[in-house]
C-alpha positions as CSV (number, residue, x, y, z in Angstrom):
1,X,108.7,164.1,98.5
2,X,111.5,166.0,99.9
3,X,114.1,164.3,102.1
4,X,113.0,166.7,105.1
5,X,109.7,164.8,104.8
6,X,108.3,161.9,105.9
7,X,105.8,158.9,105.0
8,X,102.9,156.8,106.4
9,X,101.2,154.5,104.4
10,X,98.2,152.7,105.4
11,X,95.3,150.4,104.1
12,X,92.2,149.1,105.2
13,X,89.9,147.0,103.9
14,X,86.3,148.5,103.3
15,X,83.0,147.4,104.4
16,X,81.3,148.1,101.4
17,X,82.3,147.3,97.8
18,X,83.0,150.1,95.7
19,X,82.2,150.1,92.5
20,X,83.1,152.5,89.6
21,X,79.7,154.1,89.7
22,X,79.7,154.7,93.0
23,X,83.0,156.2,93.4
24,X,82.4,158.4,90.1
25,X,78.6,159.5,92.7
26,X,81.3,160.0,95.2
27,X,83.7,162.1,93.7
28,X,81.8,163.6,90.4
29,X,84.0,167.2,89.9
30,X,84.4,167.5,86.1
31,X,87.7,168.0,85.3
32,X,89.3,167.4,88.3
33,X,92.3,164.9,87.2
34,X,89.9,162.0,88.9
35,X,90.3,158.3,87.4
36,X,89.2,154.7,86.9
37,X,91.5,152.1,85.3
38,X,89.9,149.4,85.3
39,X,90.9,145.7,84.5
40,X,89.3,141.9,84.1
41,X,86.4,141.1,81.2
42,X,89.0,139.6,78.8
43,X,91.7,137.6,78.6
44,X,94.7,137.9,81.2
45,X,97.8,136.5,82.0
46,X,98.3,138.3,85.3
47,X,94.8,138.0,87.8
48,X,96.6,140.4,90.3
49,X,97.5,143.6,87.8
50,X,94.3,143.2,85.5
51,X,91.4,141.9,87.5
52,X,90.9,145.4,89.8
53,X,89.4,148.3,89.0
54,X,91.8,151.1,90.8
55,X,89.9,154.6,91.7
56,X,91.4,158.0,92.5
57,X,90.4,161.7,92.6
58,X,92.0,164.8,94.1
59,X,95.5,164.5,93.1
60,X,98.2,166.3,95.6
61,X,100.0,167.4,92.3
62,X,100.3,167.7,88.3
63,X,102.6,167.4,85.9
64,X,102.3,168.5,82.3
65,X,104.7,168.8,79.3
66,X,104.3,170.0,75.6
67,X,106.6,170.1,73.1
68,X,108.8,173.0,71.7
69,X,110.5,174.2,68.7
70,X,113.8,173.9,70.3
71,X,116.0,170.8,70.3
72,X,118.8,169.3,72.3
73,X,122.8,168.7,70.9
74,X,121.4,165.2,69.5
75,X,118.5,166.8,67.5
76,X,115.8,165.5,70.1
77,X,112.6,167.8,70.7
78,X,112.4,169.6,74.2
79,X,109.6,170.4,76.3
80,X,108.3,172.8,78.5
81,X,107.3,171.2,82.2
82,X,105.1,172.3,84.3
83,X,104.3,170.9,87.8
84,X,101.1,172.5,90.3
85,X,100.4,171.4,93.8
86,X,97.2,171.3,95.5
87,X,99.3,174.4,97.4
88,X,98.7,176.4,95.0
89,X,102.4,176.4,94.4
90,X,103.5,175.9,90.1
91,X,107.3,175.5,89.1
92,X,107.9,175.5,85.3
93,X,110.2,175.1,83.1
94,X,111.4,176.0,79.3
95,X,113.1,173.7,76.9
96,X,114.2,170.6,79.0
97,X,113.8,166.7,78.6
98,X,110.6,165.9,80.1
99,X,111.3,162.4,80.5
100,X,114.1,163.1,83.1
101,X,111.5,166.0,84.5
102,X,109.2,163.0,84.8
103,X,112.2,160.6,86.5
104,X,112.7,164.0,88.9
105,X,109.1,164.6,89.8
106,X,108.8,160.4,90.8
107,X,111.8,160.2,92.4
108,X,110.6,163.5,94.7
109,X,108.1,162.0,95.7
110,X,109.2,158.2,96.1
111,X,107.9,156.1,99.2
112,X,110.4,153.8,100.5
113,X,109.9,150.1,100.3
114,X,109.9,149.5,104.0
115,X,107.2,152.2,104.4
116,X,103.7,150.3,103.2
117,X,102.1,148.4,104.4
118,X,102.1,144.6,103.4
119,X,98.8,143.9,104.0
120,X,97.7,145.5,101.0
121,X,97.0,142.6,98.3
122,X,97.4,145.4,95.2
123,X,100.2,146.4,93.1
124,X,99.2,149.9,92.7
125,X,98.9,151.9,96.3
126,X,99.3,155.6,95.4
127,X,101.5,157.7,92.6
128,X,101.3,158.7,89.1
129,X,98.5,158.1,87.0
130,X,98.5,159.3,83.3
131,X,99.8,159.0,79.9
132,X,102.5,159.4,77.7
133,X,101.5,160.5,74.4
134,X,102.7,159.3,70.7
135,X,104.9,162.5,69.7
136,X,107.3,162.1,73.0
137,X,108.8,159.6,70.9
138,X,110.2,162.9,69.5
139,X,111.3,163.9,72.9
140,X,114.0,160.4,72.8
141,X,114.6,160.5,69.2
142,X,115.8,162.5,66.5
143,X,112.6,162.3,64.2
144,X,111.1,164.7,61.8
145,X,108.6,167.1,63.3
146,X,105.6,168.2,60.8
147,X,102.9,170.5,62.0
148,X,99.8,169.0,61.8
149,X,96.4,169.5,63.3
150,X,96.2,168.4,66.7
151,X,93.5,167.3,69.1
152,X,95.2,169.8,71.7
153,X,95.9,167.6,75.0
154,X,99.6,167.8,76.5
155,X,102.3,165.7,75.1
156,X,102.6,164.0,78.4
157,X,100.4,164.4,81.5
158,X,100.3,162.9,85.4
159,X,98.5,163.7,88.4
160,X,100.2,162.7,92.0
161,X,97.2,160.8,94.2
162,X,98.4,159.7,97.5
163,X,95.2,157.7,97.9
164,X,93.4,154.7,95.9
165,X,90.5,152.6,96.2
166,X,91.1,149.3,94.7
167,X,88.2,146.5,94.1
168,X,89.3,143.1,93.3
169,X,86.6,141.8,90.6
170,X,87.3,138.2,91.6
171,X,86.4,139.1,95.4
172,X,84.2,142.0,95.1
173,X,85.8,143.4,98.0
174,X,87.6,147.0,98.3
175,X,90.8,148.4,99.7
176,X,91.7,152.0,100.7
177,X,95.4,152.7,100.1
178,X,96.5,156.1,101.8
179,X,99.7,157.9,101.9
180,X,100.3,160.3,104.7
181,X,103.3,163.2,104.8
182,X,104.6,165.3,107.4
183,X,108.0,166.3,108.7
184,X,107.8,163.6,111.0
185,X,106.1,160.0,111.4
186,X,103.5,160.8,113.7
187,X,102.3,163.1,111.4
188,X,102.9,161.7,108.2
189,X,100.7,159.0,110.1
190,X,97.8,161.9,111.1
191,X,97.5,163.2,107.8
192,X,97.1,159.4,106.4
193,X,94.2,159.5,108.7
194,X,92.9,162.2,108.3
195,X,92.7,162.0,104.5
196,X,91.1,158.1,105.5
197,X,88.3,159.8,107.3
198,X,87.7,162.1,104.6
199,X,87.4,159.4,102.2
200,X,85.3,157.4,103.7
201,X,83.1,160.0,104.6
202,X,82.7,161.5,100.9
203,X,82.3,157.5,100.2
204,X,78.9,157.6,102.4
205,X,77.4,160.9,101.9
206,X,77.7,160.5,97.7
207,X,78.2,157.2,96.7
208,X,74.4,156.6,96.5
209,X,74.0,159.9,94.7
210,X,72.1,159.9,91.7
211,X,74.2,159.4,88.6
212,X,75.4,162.1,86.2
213,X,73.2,163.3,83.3
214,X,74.4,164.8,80.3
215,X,72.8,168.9,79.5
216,X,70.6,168.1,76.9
217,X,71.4,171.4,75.0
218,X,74.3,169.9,74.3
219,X,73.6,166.7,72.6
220,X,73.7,166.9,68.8
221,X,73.2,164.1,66.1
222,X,76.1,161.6,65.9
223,X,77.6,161.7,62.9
224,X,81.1,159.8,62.5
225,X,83.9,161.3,59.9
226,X,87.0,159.8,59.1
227,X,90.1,162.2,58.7
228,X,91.0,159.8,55.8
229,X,88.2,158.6,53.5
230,X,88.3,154.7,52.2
231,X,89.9,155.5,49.1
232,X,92.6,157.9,50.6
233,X,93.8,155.1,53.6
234,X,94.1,152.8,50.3
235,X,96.1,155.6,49.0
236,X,98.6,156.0,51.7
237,X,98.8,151.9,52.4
238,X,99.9,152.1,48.6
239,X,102.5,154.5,49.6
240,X,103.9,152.2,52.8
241,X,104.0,149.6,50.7
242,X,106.3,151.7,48.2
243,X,108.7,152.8,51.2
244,X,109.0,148.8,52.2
245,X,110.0,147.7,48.6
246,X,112.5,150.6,48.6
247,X,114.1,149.0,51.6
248,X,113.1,152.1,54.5
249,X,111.5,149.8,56.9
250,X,109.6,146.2,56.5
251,X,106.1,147.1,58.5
252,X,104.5,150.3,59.1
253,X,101.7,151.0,61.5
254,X,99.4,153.4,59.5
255,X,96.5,154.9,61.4
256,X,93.5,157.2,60.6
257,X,91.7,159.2,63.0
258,X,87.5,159.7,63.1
259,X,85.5,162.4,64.8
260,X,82.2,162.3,66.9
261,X,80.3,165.1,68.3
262,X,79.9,164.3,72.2
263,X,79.0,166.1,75.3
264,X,82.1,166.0,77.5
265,X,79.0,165.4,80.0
266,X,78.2,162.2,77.8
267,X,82.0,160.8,78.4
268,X,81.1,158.5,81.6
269,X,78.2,157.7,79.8
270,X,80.1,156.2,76.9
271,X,82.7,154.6,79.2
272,X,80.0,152.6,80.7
273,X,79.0,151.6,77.9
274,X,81.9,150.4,76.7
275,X,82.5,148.6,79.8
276,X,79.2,146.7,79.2
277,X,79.6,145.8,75.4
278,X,83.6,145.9,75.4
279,X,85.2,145.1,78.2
280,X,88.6,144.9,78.2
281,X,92.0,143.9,80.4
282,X,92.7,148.2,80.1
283,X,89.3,150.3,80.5
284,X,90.1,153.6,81.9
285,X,88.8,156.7,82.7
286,X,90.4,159.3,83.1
287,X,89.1,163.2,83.3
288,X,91.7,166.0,83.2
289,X,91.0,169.9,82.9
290,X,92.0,169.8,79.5
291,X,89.6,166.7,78.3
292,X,88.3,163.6,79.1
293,X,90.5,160.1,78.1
294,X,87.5,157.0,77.5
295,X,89.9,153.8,76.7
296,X,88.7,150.0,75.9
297,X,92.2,149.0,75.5
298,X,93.5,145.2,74.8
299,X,96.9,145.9,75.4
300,X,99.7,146.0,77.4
301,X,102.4,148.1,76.7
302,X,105.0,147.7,79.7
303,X,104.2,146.4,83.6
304,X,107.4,146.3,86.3
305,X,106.6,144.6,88.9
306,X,108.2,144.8,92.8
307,X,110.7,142.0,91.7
308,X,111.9,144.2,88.7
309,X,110.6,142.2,85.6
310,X,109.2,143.6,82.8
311,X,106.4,142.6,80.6
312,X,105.6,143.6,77.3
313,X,102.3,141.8,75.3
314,X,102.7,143.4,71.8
315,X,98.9,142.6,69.8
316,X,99.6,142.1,65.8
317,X,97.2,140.4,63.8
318,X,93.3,140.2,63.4
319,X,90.0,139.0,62.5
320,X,86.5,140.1,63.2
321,X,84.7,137.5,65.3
322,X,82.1,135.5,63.4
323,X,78.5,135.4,63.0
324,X,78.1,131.8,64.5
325,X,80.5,129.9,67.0
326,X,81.7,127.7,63.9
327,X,82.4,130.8,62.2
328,X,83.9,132.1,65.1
329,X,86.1,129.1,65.4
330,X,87.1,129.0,62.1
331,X,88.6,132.9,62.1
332,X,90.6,132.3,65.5
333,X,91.9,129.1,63.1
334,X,92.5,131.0,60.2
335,X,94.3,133.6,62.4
336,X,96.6,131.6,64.2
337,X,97.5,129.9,61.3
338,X,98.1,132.7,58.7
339,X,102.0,133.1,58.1
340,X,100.9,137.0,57.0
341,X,100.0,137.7,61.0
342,X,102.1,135.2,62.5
343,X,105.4,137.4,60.7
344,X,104.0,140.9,61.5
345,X,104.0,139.5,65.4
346,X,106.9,138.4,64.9
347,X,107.9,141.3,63.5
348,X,107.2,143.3,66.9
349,X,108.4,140.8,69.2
350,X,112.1,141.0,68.1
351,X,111.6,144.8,68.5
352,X,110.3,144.6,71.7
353,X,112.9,142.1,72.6
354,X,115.5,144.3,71.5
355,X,114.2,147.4,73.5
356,X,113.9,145.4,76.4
357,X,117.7,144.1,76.3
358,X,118.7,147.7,76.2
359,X,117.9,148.2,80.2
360,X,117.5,144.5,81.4
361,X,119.9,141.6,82.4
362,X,121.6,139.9,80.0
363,X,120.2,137.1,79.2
364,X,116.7,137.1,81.2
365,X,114.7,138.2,78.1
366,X,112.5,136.2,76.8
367,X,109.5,135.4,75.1
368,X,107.5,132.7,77.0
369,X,104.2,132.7,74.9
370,X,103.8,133.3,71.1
371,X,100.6,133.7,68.9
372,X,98.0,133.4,71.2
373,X,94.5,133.9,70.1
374,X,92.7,136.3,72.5
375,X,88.5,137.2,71.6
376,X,87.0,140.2,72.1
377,X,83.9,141.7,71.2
378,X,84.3,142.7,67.6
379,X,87.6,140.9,67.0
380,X,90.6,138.1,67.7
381,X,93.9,139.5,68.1
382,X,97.0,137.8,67.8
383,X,99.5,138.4,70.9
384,X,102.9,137.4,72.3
385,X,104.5,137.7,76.0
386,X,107.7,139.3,76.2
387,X,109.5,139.7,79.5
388,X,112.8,140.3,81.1
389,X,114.5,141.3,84.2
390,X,115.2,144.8,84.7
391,X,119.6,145.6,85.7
392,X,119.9,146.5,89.0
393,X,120.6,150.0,88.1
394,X,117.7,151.0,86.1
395,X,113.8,152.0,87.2
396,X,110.7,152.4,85.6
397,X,111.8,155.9,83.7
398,X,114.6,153.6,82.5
399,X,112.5,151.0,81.1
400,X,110.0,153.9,79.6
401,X,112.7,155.7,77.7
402,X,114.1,152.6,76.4
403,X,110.6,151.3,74.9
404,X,108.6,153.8,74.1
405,X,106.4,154.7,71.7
406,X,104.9,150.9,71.7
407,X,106.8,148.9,68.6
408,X,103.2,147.6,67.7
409,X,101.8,151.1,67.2
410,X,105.5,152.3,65.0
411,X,106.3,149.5,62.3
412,X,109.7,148.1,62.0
413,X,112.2,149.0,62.5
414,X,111.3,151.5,64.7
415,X,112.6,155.2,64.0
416,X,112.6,154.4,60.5
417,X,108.6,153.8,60.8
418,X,108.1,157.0,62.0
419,X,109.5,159.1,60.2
420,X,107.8,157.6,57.3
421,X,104.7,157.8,59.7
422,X,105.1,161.5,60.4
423,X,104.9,162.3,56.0
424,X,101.9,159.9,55.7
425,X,99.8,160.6,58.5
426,X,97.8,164.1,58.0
427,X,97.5,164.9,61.7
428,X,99.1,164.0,65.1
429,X,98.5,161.1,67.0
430,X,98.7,162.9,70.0
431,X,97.4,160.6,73.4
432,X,96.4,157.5,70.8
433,X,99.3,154.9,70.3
434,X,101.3,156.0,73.5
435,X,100.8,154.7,76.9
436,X,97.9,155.4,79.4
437,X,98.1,153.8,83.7
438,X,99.7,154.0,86.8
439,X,103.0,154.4,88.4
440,X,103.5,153.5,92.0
441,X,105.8,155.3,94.3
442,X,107.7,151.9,95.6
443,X,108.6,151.8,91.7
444,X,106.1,149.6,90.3
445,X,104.3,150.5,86.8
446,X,101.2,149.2,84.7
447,X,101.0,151.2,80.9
448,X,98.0,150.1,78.3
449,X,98.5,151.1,74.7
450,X,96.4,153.8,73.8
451,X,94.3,152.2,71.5
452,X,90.2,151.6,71.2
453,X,90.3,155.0,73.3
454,X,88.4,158.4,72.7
455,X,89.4,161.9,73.8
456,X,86.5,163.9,74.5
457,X,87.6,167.9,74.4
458,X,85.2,171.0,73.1
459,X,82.2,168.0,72.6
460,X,84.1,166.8,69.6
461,X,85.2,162.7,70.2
462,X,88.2,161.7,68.3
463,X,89.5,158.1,67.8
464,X,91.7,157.0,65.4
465,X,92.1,153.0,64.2
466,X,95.3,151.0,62.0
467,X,96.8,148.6,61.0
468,X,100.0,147.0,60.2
469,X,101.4,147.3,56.3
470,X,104.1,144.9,55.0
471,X,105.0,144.0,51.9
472,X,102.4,141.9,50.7
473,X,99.6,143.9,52.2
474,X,96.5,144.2,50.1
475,X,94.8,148.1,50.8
476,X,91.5,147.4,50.7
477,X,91.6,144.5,53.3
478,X,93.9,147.0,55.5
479,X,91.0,149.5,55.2
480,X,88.5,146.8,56.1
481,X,90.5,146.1,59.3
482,X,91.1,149.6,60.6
483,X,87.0,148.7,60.0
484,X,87.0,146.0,62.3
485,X,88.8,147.6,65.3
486,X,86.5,150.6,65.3
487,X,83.3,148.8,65.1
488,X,83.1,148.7,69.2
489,X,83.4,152.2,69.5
490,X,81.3,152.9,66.8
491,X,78.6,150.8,68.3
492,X,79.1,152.6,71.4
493,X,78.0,155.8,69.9
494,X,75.4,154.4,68.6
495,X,73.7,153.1,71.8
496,X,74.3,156.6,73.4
497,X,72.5,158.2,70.5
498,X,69.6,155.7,70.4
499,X,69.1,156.9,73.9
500,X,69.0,160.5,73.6
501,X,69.1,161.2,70.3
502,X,67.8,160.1,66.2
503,X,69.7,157.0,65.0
504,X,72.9,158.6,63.9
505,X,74.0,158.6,60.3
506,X,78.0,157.2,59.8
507,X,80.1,158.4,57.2
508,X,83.7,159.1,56.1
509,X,84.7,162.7,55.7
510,X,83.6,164.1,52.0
């Protein structure tokens, strides 16, 4: 917000609990930049950021940036930005850092501490919601740029809400969190109000509407195709291993991306799905104009919290859970124990811990809690705390920029990882492997890595699964682990087609 403006923030606690299918009945517009992220169903180490489900629609602004040819004096990639309002006013422009665009566009709209309201028991009470895709590590780095084919969603995209519903899963009850502006107090405090009333009253005409369905001219078979088939993922794990014996890095994060045909009609569809048969401390929802973002994800990539520490929880290692609880048991064992997984954690925590001394206090990082064995539906992951306390100086953009893309999704060391990455992999990564959630405008943040996720754009799905390769990696048990990881989603697929469609056949590409 501009300094000739003013802010009113107010909560209240709702008599009815809203859930994510009655807010989606509530506030159905395709397209529209509306969300759910969604926490709780799986392991968590902090009740208060993972066990809500936060819910927003109508966004007050956007902000989008893609990448350009041109670069800056340090060889970095530049972006073009552009920002609409609900005013129908839209500023651009060509060729700058978006990630300083991005500190610009929070900071103009920041809320003063002393302005909200401490009754409200969530982290998250209005600002950016979004992601930060995989290539804007190209946009801090000088890294090689390859043109490859690309699922087509900006390098980096945020909508402004100034309200959001949050539901505690432990309670079951709901908060409204509004932001009001005006050129004075009194009217900052209407417009809160006003927008409350609103709210509420969409809330109660449509929250009982009857759900979504998808246009059945749409539907088509499912058929799943990998980009890469068994033998050429083998291939390319060969290759890694190659580049780690000549010395270029000692882990790289290879990934291979599959295709569905959906419905973008289908997309809540699938999300509730997945929310049934995968939950996970990071579902979201979130549908933009330009596609819809379905995400299942395990882990965190970066919180900051009120008191300025940061939190990392980098996931490396896994097993598929077993067919019987002693088999079950004895993978989580075999997991925890196997020095292959326990070094490729390690691996990511000193990275992580080396990012995170870059903008924190000297001294305050640490990592609390090592190699802990976390189920979920299809698999055990292997994952670490990291956390530190952010300098004085620095914010959220800060932290960002100095951590991102997530060193579990890169290899190590980091820039050396991808640029092999950018050779081996035949498309872009584009939203997958970079960071999906929520920034708050007192200067809070939540980001998930983008991973067990699906963009839906033009009815085609795409996900993409991978793995870590080190030196002593064998390439057929990488493939069967890339495998592993997209057996939820698969499975997901599969229950939508059983309900509308032939048993779908699964294959990799020809």
């Amino acid at each position: 917000m501009t300094t000739s403006r003013k802010a009113f923030h107010l909560t209240c606690e709702l008599d009815a609990s809203i859930s994510p299918e009655a807010f989606r009945a509530a506030f159905p517009e395709r397209g529209a930049s509306s969300f759910v992220l969604e926490g709780g169903g799986a392991p968590s180490t902090n009740p208060q950021l993972d066990r809500a489900a936060f819910m927003g629609a109508a966004p007050i602004a956007t902000f989008r940036a893609r990448r350009t040819a041109a670069r800056d004096s340090l060889g970095r990639t530049l972006a073009d930005v552009v920002i609409e309002r609900a005013s129908d006013r839209r500023d651009a422009w060509s060729a700058v850092d978006p990630f300083t665009a991005l500190r610009d566009f929070v900071s103009a709209n920041a809320v003063p501490r002393d302005v909200f309201d401490g009754r409200h028991p969530f982290p998250f009470r209005g600002g950016l919601v979004g992601y930060i895709g995989y290539e804007c590590g190209q946009m801090l780095e000088r890294l090689p740029c390859i043109a490859r084919p690309s699922v087509g969603m900006p390098d980096m995209a945020f909508a402004l809400h100034r309200w959001v519903i949050a539901t505690s899963r432990t309670t079951g009850k709901s908060w409204l969190s509004v932001i009001g502006l005006g050129p004075d107090r009194a009217t900052a405090r209407q417009d809160a109000e006003d927008t409350r009333d609103h709210v509420l009253r969409t809330l109660a005409e449509r929250s009982s509407a009857p759900r979504e369905r998808a246009n059945a001219k749409t539907r088509r078979p499912f058929r799943v195709e990998a980009g890469l088939s068994a033998s050429e993922y083998m291939d390319r794990v060969a290759t890694a291993k190659d580049h780690i014996a000549a010395g270029d890095a000692f882990e790289i994060c290879m990934t291979n991306a599959l295709r569905a045909p959906l419905a973008r009609g289908r997309a809540w569809s699938l999300f509730d799905e997945l929310r049934r048969s995968n939950p996970a401390p990071f579902a979201a929802f979130l549908d933009l104009p330009e596609g819809t973002i379905v995400s299942s994800s395990p882990e965190r990539f970066l919180s900051l919290d009120a008191h300025g520490i940061a939190e990392s929880r980098p996931i490396k290692g896994t097993r598929p859970r077993g067919a019987t609880p002693e088999d079950d048991a004895r993978l989580a064992r075999e997991l925890v124990s196997s020095e292959k997984d326990r070094a490729e954690n390690a691996m990511i925590v000193d990275l992580v811990r080396n990012d995170l001394g870059r903008v924190c206090r000297y001294g305050t990082v640490e990592a609390p809690d090592l190699f802990a064995v976390e189920p979920y539906a299809t698999v055990h992951q292997l994952v670490s705390t990291v956390r530190g306390e952010l300098d004085a100086d620095k914010d959220a953009i800060d932290l960002l920029r100095a951590t991102f893309p997530p060193g579990s999704m890169t290899g190590a060391p980091k820039i050396e990882a991808m640029s092999i990455l950018e050779r081996l992999e035949p498309a872009e990564r584009g939203v997958y492997s970079g960071a999906l959630g929520w920034i708050d405008l007192g200067g809070a943040m939540d980001l998930s890595v983008v991973i067990r996720t699906v963009v839906v754009k033009d009815d085609t799905a795409t996900f993409s699964v991978g793995g870590a390769i080190v030196a002593d990696s064998d390439p057929r048990d990488e493939h069967e682990e890339t495998v592993h990881k997209g057996r939820a989603l698969v499975r997901a697929f599969e229950t939508l087609s059983r309900q509308d469609e032939p048993h779908p056949t699964l294959g990799e590409r020809p």
